[in-house]
N, C-alpha and C positions, 0 to 999 in steps of 0.2 A: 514079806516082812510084816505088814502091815495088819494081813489074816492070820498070822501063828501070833503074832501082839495080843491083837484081840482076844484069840481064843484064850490066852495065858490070863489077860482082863480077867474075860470073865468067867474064869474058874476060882479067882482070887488074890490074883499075885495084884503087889502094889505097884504103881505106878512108877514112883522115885525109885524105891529099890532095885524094881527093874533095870532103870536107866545106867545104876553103878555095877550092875552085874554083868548088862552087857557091855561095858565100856573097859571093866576089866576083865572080860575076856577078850576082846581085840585088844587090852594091852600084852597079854600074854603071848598072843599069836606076832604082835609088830616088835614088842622088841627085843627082843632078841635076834630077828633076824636085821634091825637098826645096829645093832651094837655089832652084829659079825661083818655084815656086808659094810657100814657107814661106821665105823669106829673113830675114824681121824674127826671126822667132821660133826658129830655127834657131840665131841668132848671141847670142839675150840668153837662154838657159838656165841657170840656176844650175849651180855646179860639183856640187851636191848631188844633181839630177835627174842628170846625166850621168851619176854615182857609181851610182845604183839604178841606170840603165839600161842601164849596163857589168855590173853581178853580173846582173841581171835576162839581158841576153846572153849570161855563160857559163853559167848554170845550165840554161836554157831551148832555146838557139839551139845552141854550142860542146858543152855536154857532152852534153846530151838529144842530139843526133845523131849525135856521136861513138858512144855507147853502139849506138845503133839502126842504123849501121852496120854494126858490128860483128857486133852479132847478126843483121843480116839476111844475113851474108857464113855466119855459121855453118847460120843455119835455113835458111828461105825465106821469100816472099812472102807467101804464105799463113798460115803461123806466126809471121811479122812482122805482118801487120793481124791476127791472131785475139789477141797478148798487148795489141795496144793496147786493146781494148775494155774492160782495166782502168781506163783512162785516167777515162769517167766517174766512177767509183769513186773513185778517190783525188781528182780535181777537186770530188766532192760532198764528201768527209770533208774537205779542205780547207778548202772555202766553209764548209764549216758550222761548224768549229774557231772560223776567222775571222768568223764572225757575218755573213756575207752570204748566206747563203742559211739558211732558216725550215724546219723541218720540226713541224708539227702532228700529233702520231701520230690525234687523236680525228677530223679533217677526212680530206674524202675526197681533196682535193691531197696531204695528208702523206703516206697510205696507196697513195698513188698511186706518189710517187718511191720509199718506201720497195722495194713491189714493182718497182719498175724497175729498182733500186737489184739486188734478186735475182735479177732474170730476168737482166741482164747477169751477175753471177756464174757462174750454172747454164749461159748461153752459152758461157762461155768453159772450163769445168770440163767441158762436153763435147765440147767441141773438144779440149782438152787429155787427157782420159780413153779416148776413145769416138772408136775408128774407125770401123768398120763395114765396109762392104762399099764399094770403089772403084767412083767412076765414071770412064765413060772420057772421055779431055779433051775439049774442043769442037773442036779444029782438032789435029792430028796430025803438019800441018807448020808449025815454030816460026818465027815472023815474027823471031827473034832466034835465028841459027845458031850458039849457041854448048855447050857441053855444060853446061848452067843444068839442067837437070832430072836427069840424073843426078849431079851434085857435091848440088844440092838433095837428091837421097834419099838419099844417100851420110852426111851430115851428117846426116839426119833418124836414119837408122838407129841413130848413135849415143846412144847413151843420155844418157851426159855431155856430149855436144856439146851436146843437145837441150838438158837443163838449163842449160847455162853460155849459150845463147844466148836462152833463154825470161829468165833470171835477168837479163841486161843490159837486155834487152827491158822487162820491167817495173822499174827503174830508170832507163829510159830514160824512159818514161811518165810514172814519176812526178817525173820530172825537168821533162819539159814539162808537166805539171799546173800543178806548182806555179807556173812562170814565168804559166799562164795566168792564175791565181790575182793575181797578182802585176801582171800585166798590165792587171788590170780596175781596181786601186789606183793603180797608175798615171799610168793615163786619166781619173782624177778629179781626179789634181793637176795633172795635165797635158794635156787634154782636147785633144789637139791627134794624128787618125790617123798622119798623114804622118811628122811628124816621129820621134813613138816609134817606127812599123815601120823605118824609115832607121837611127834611131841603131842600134837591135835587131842590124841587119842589119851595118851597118858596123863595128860592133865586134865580131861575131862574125867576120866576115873576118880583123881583127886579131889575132883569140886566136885562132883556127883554124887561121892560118901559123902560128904558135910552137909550136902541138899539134905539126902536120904534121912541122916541120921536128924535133925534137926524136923524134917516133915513125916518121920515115923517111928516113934516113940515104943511101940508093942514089938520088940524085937522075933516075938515068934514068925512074924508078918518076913522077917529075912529066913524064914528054914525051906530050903530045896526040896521038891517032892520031883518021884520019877512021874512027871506028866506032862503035860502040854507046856508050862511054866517054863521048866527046865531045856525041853526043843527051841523055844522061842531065844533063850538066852544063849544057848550056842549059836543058835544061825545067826541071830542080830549081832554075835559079837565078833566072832568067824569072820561069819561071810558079809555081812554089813558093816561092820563095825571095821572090820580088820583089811581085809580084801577090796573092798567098794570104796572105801576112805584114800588108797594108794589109787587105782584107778581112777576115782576123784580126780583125783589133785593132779594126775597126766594130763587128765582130761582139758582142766581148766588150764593148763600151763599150753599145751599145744593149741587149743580153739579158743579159749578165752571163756569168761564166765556163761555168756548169755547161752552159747552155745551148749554150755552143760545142763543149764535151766530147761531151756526150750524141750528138751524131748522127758519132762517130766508129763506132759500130757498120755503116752503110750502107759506111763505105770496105773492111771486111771483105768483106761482100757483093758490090761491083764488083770487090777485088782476087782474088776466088773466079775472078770469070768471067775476068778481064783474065789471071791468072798459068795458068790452063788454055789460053787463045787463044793467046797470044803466047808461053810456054817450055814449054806441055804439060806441065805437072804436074798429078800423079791428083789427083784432089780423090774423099774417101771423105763417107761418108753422116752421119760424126758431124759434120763442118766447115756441111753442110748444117742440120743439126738443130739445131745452134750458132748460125749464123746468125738461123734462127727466133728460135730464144729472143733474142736481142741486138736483134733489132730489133721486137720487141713490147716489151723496157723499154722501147730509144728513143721510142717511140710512149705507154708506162706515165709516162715523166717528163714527157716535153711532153705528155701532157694535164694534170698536176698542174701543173704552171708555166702553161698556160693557166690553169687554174681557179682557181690565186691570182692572175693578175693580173685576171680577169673581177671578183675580189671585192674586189680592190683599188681599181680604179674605182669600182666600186659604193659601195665606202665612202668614196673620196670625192666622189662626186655625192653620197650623203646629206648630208656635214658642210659642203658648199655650199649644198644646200636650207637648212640648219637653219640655217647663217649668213645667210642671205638674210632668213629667216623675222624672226629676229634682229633684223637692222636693219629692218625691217618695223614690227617691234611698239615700236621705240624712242620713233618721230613719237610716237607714240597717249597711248605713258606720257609723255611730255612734256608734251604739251596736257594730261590726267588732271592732273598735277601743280602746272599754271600754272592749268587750273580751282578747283584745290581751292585754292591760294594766292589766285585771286580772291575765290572766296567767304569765305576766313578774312578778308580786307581787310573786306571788306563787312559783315561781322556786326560786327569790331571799330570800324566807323565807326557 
């Protein structure tokens, strides 16, 4: 997604308008099949859920993209998945504010995320710091003919560009953090996939026109051309928008938020290989070294999220034994009791 965005960048398309184009094609794609399969419950929603699910939309969906965007138009590719790998980060400080996620510093689960929790730091700190020596792209001719690699270096070169698009970038992040965050509370009052990726998605359609229209004035800037433009906006609204939104929201409803967060460092890693293949941009030895570090947290936190749910079972198969055992020994002191009550009869007769 991230590399068909860009190339559509930088051919021309706008930014905003992008955003409302693919939000209403994942609305296209979710509802209708909301309304066939979720009809009942679709229609008897409180005014009160719709109210979360509408902020829940612009903070997460309208503004988090808007920002990210943005910044992807100023960086690149590359620099766009390397500031997301904050994402874990602020999604664990989050959860754990909000008392859904436990950390035990003395257990080896706590010690676990904690370090993950650093190695994605120290990931993205050398990515950001530490170039190194460039390698050269894997394919040399760009499956996307547009000048995306040099407007990409051109923008990287700058110092303040760099900043102002790293800076949007990680409030972009923790823009969709939070919604994630947000998302998994949600799905507890409302335990129902379909229907919250649909609403999600269809109200960000409707705040994302009013963005659009209000931050792009030259209405030619919305005409559809058959090019790179047009691919991005189906796939982002398809298969991103539409598809990746439902699987979201399973995601964070079965494993909880952090868990969804966490394996945002691997999209780093494929957008390494994908933005070299397809716009040939250098990729240097620090983004590499970056990536190590990022996805050995990813792999530091889920084994800690494994090993607490390993002992969470475990404790409760013990408090099932014991309840078992429980009602076990109950019969026994019964009869003991109806004995001793015999025998009292009996002496006093």
């Amino acid at each position: 997604m991230s590399v068909i965005t860009k190339a559509a960048f930088d051919a021309g398309m706008s930014t905003f308008v992008f955003v409302f184009y693919r939000q209403a094609a994942g609305s296209v794609l979710m509802l209708p099949l909301a309304l066939i399969l979720e009809r009942k419950n679709a229609w008897s929603m409180p005014f009160a859920w719709l109210l979360k699910l509408f902020l829940c939309a612009l903070i997460g969906n309208t503004l988090s993209l808007s920002l990210y965007n943005v910044s992807l138009k100023f960086t690149s590719a590359t620099v766009a998945a390397a500031a997301g790998n904050s994402m874990p980060v602020v999604t664990f400080c989050l959860a754990l504010l909000l008392r859904m996620e436990m950390v035990k510093l003395r257990s080896a689960s706590g010690i676990a995320k904690i370090t993950g929790v650093a190695l994605c730091l120290a990931g993205v700190f050398a990515i950001a710091f530490y170039s190194g020596p460039a390698l050269s792209p894997v394919n040399h001719h760009r499956a996307f003919a547009t000048h995306a690699s040099g407007s990409s270096h051109a923008n990287a070169s700058s110092k303040t560009t760099w900043i102002e698009g790293t800076f949007l970038m990680l409030l972009a992040n923790a823009a969709w953090s939070l919604s994630i965050v947000w998302q998994a509370v949600l799905l507890k009052e409302l335990p129902n996939r379909m229907v919250v990726a649909t609403a999600l998605c269809v109200f960000s359609t409707v705040q994302s026109f009013f963005v659009a229209v209000a931050a792009e004035r030259d209405f030619s800037r919305w005409q559809l051309r058959l090019d790179v433009s047009l691919l991005a906006i189906f796939y982002a609204g398809f298969v991103v928008a539409g598809v990746s939104y439902y699987l979201q929201a399973w995601c964070v409803e079965m494993t909880g938020p952090v868990f969804f967060a966490v394996w945002t460092p691997l999209c780093f890693v494929l957008t390494i290989f994908c933005s070299s293949f397809f716009l040939g941009e250098i990729v240097h030895l620090g983004s590499v070294v970056g990536g190590i570090l990022l996805v050995g947290g990813l792999y530091s936190v889920l084994w800690g999220k494994n090993k607490e749910s390993q002992g969470a079972t475990c404790s409760q198969m013990n408090m099932m034994d014991c309840c078992a055992q429980d009602e076990d020994e109950k019969p026994n002191t019964y009869e003991l009791e109806e004995a001793t009550s015999s025998t009292s009869a009996g002496e006093h007769v």
